[in-house]
N, C-alpha and C positions, 0 to 999 in steps of 0.2 A: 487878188485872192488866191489863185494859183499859187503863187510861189509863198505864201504865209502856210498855206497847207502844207506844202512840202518841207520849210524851215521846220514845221511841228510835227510831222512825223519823226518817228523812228527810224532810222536807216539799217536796213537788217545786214549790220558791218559789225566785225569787229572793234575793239577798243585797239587805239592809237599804239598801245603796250603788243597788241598782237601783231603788230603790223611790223614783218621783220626786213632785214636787209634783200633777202631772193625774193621778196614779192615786190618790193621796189627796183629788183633787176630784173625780174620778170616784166612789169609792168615801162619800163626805160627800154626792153628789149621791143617792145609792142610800140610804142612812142617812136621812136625811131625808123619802126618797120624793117629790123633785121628777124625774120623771122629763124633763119639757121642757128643764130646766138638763143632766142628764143627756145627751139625744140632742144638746144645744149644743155639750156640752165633747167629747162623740163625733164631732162634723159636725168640728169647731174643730182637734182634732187625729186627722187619720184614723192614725195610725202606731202609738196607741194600743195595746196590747195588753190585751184586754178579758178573757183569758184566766188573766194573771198573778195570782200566789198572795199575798196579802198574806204579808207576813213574820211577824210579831206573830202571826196568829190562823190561818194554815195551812189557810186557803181563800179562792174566789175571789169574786169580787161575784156571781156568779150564785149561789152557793152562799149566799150573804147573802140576795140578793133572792125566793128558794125557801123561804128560810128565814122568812122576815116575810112571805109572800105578799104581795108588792110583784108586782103582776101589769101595773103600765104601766111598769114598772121592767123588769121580766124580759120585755116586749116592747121595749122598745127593746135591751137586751143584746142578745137572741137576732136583731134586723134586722144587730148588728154582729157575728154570727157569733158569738157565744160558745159556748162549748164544752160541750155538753149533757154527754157524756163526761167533762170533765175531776172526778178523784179529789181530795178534799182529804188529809187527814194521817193519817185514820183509813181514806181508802178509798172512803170514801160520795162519792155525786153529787149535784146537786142534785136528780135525783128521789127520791134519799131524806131530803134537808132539806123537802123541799114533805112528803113524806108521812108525816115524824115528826111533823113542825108541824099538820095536818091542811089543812093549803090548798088547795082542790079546785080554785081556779083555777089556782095556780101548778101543780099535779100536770097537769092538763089540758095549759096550753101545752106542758108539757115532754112531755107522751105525744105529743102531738102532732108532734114532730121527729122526722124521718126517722132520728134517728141516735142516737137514746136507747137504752141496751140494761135493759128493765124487770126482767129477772133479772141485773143488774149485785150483786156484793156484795161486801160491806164488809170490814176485816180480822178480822172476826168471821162471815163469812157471812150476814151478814142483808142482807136485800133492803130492798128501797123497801116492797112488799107486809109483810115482817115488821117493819117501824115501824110500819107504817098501821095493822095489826092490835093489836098492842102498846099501844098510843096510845088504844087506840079510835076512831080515824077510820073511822068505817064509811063515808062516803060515798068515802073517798079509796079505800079496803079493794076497793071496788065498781068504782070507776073502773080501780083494778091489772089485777083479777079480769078484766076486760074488755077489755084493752089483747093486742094481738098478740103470742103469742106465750110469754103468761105461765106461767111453771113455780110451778104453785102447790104441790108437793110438794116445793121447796129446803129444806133443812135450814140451820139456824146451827149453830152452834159448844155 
């Protein structure tokens, strides 16, 4: 049922038309985890939209780089603003790809943003906390537990 939800949502992406060549060198620069080529093709083209949703796969490069704890990766995204906030297709943010994954540093930067919301949840209700715990990431489990603000009594679906 899960994944027919998600099939029938909307992905809040662009059309395939918008999807230019630097966002697929931005996003091959994050895949590889050269983050130096990375902040080059960011300095090279500031107009960049670091935000945008790939089309194919219905999340954003931060959402990638949370997801592989690429942690000089998701430091330079996050110097170009990216969107700690922004939902991929199912709902989730990147702080709940860092804390499904178990990646303690990726989880850290991201609590670290002023603008994260750690009881954010998905189209199923679960949090970044009910990945971490799920998963067994205790350390990440720890780092939730600890984070401003946390409602550790949410409920999923």
């Amino acid at each position: 049922m899960r994944s027919i939800k998600a099939k029938l949502r909307k992905p809040a992406t662009t059309s395939k038309d918008d999807w230019s060549k630097v966002d697929q060198r931005i996003w091959h620069s994050v895949a590889v985890n050269q983050p130096a080529k990375l902040a080059s093709k960011l300095a090279k083209h500031e107009n960049v939209n670091v935000n945008k949703m790939c089309p194919s796969v219905g999340y954003s490069v931060l959402h990638y780089a949370a997801a592989k704890g690429l942690d000089d990766c998701l430091n330079v995204l996050l110097a170009h603003k990216a969107n700690v906030a922004i939902r991929d297709v199912t709902g989730a943010t990147p702080l709940h790809a860092s804390a499904r994954y178990g990646h303690k540093g990726a989880t850290l930067k991201l609590l670290a943003s002023r603008t994260v919301d750690v009881n954010a949840a998905d189209a199923n209700r679960c949090t970044a906390l009910h990945f971490a715990a799920f998963e067994g990431h205790l350390e990440c489990v720890k780092l939730l537990e600890e984070a401003n603000g946390i409602n550790i009594h949410c409920l999923d679906k």
